[in-house]
C-alpha positions as CSV (number, residue, x, y, z in Angstrom):
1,X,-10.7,-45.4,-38.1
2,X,-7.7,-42.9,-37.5
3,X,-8.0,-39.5,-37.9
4,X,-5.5,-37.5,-39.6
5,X,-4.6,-34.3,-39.2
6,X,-5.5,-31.7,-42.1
7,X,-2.0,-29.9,-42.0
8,X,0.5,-33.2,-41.4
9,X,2.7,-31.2,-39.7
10,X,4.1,-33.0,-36.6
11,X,3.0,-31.7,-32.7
12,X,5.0,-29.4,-31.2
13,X,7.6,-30.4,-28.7
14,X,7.0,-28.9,-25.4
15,X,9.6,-26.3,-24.2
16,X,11.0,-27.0,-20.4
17,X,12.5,-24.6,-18.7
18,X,14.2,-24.7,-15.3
19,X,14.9,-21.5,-13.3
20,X,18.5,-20.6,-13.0
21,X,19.4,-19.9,-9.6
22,X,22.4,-17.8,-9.6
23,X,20.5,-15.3,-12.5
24,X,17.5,-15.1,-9.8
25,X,19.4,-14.5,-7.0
26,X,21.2,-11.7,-9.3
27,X,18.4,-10.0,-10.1
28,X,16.7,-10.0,-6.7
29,X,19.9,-8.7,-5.3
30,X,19.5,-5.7,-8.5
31,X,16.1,-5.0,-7.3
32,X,16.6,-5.0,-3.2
33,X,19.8,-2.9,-3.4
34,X,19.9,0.0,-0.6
35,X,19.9,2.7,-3.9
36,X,16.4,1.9,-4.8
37,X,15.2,2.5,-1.8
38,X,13.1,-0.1,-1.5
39,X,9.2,-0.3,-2.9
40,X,7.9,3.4,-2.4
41,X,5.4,3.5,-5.5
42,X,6.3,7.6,-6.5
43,X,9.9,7.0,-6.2
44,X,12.4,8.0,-9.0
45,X,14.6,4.7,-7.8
46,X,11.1,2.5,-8.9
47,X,11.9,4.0,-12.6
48,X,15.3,2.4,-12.0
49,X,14.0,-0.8,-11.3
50,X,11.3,-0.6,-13.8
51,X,13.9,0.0,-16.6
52,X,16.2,-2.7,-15.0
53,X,13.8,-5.2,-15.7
54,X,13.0,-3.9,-19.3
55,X,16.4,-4.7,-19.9
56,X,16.2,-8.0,-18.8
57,X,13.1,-8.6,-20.7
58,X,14.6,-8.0,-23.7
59,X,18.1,-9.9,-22.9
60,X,15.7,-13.0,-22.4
61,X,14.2,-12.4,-25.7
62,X,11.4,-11.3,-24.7
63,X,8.6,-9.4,-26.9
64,X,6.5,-6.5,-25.6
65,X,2.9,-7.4,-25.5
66,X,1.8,-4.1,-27.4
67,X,3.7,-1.5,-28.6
68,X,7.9,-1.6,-28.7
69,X,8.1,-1.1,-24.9
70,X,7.5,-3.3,-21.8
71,X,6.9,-0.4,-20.0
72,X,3.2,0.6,-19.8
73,X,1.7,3.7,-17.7
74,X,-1.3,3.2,-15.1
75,X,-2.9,5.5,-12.4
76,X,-2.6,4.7,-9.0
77,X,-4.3,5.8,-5.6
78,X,-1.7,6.5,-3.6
79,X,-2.2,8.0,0.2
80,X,-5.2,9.3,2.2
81,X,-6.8,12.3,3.2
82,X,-8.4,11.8,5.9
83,X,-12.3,13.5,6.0
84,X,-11.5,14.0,9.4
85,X,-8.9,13.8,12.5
86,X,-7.5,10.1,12.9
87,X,-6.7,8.6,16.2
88,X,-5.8,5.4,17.3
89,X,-6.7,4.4,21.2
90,X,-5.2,0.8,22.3
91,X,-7.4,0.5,25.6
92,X,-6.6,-2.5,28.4
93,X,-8.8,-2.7,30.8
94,X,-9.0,0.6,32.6
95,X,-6.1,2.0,31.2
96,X,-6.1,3.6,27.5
97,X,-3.2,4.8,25.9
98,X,-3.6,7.0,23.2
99,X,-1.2,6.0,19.7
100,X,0.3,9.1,17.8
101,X,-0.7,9.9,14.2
102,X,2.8,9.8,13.5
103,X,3.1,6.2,15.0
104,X,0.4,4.3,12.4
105,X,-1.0,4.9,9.6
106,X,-4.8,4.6,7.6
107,X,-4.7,2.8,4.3
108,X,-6.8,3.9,0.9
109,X,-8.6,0.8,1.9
110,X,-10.0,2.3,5.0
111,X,-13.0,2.8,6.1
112,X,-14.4,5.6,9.1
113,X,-15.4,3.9,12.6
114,X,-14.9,2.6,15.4
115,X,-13.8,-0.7,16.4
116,X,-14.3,-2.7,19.8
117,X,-13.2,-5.9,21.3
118,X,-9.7,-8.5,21.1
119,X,-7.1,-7.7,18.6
120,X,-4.3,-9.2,17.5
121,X,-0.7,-8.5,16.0
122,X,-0.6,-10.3,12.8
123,X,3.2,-9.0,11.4
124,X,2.9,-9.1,8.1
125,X,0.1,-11.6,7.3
126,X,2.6,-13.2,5.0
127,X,3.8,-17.0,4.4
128,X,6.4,-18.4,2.7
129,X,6.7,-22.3,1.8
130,X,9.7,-23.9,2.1
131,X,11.8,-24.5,-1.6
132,X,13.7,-27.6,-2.6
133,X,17.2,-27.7,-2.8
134,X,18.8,-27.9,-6.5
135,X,22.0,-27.6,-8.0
136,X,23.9,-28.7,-4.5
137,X,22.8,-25.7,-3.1
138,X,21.1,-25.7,0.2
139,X,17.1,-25.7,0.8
140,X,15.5,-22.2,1.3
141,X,14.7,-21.6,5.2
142,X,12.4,-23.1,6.8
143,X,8.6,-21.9,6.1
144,X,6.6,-19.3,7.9
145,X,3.4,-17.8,8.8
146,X,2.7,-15.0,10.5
147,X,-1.0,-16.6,10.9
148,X,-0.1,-19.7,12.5
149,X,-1.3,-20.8,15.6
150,X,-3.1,-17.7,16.1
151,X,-7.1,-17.5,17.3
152,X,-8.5,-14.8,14.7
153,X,-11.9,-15.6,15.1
154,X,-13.8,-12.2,16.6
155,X,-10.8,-10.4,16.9
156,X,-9.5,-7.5,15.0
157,X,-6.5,-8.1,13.3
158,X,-3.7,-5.2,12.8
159,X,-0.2,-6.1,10.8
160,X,2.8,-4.3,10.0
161,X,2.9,-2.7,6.0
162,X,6.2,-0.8,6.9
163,X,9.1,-1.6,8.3
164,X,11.0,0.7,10.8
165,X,14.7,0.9,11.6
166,X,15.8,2.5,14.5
167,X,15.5,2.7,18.2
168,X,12.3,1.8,19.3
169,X,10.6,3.5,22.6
């Protein structure tokens, strides 16, 4: 025997939505502009881009969750004091060179000792899988992964979190 429902009122249509290239790609290009200075967490340019996409929020209709803003203070650890001196020592078989403090630096996430053994460079440890042309415009670049083809079993790992321009030694 059917079942009806108690309220008759019909299903709701599902909502599609497909991404809109050219407003992406505007917005990303906003947000990576030289004046923001890219993703330093205490800089006055991150206000910018906070605001900057508050804006866009609400030009998409968009409703904050609580409040009357979509903008919503948190604490943050940023930086570390070190307990005591830091040094970094890349050693090759008898021959160890010694890495200045200014040339790396120790994350919150960091823990005191010492380690021993194979390491390897790792970039970034990031990825990126490869998107499907639309619209006529051309497919994203092919993929990448930092991790491919690399043996990290028993070996430290150590990847790049900032990027330096300039002349290299």
């Amino acid at each position: 025997m059917p079942v009806e429902r108690a309220d008759a009122s019909p299903s709701p249509t599902p909502v599609t939505w497909a991404p809109d290239r050219a407003r992406l790609q505007a917005d990303i290009a906003a947000l990576a502009r030289d004046e923001l200075r890219g993703r330093f967490t205490l800089s006055p340019e991150l206000a910018q881009a906070a605001e900057y996409l508050a804006q866009r929020h609400r030009a998409l209709g968009l409703e904050p969750v609580a409040g009357d803003s979509f903008l919503a203070d948190f604490s943050i650890s940023v930086g570390v004091r070190a307990s005591q001196p830091v040094s970094l020592q890349v050693v090759r078989g008898e021959r160890a060179t010694e890495i200045a403090g200014a040339e790396f630096s120790i994350s919150p996430q960091t823990a005191s000792g010492e380690v021993q053994g194979p390491a390897v460079f790792v970039g970034y440890a990031a990825a990126s899988e490869s998107t499907p042309a639309a619209d006529g415009a051309p497919a994203d670049a092919t993929p990448y992964d930092d991790l491919a083809g690399l043996d990290l079993k028993g070996r430290s790992r150590s990847c790049c979190s900032t990027l330096r321009v300039g002349p290299t030694r």
